[in-house]
N, C-alpha and C positions, 0 to 999 in steps of 0.2 A: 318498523321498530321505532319505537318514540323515545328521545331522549333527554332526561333531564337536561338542566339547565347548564348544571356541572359536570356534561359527560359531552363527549365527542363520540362521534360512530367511523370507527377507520375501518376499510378494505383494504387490502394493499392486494394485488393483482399481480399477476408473472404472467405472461406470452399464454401458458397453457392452463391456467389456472388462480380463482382466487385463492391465496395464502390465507390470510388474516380476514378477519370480521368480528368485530369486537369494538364492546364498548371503552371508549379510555378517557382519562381523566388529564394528560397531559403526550403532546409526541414533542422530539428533539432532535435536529438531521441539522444537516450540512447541505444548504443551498449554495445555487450561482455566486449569490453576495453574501456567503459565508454561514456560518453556525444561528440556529433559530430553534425556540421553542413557540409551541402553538399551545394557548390555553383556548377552553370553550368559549369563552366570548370575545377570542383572538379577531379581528377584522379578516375579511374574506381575503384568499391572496392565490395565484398560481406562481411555482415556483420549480425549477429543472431540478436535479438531484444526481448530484456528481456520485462512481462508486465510495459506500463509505458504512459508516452504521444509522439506524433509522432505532430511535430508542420510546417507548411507549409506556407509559404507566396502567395496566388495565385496572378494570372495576374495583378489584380485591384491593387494588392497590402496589401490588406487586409488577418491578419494573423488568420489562421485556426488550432485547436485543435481537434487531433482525440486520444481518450484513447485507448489503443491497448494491445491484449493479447502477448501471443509470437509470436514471426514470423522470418522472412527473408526479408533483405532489398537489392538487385539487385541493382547497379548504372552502366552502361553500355552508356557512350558516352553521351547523354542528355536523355536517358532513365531510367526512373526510378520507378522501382516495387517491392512492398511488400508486403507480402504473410502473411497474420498474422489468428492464429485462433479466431480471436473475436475481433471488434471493437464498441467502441461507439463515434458518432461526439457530440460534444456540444461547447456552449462559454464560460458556466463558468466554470473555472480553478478548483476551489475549489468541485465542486461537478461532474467533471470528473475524478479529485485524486479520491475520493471517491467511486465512478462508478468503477473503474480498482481494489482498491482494496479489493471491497467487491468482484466483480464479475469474476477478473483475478487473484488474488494475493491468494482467498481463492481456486480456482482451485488446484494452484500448490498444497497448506496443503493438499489435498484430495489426492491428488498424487502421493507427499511424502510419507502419511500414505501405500497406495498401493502399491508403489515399496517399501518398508521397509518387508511389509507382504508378500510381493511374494522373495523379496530376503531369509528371513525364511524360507520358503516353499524349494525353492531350497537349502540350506541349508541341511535343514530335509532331504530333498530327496538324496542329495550327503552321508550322515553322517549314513542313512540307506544303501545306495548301498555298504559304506565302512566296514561295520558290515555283510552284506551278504555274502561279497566274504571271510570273515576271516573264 
């Protein structure tokens, strides 16, 4: 697909499937180092993508809301892809905050808990090997 000059081409991807493919005129997210927009002759950039919203202007002009787990966001030339484990599309604001935090934000707590228990564990494990050898 070939794109003007004033257009960017996003995919945004999930685990099992591309979401999005579309042409857009501006996107808007929240990276590692905080809040960012991307225009078409934005400089190239890789950048991580905390859960949160991922906002897009497409062709018509009409602005699109997609709540997004974590991911990676690619900007290469007018290419533009994001890799994220978990999205949901909606239009309202208010109950896609929602959407992300119940469904991405209580992820990460489960996750936390599990690498806290498995860092224990390796603990334990290193703390007995050092009791072995004495």
């Amino acid at each position: 697909m070939t794109t003007p000059a004033d257009r960017m081409d996003l995919e945004v991807y999930v685990p099992a499937a591309r979401l999005v493919k579309t042409d857009v005129r501006k996107i808007s997210a929240e990276g590692a180092q905080g809040a960012f927009t991307l225009l078409p002759r934005h400089i190239d950039m890789v950048t991580t993508l905390p859960p949160g919203l991922l906002f897009y202007v497409d062709d018509a002009g009409a602005e699109r809301v997609l709540g997004i787990d974590e991911g990676t966001l690619v900007k290469c030339g007018v290419s533009v892809r994001v890799a994220v484990l978990g999205a949901v599309e909606g239009d309202d604001l208010a109950t896609l905050r929602e959407q992300v935090a119940r469904n991405f934000l209580a992820l990460d707590d489960s996750e936390r808990a599990a690498r806290t228990a498995l860092a224990r564990l390796e603990a334990g494990a290193i703390r007995g090997m050092m009791e072995f050898e004495r």
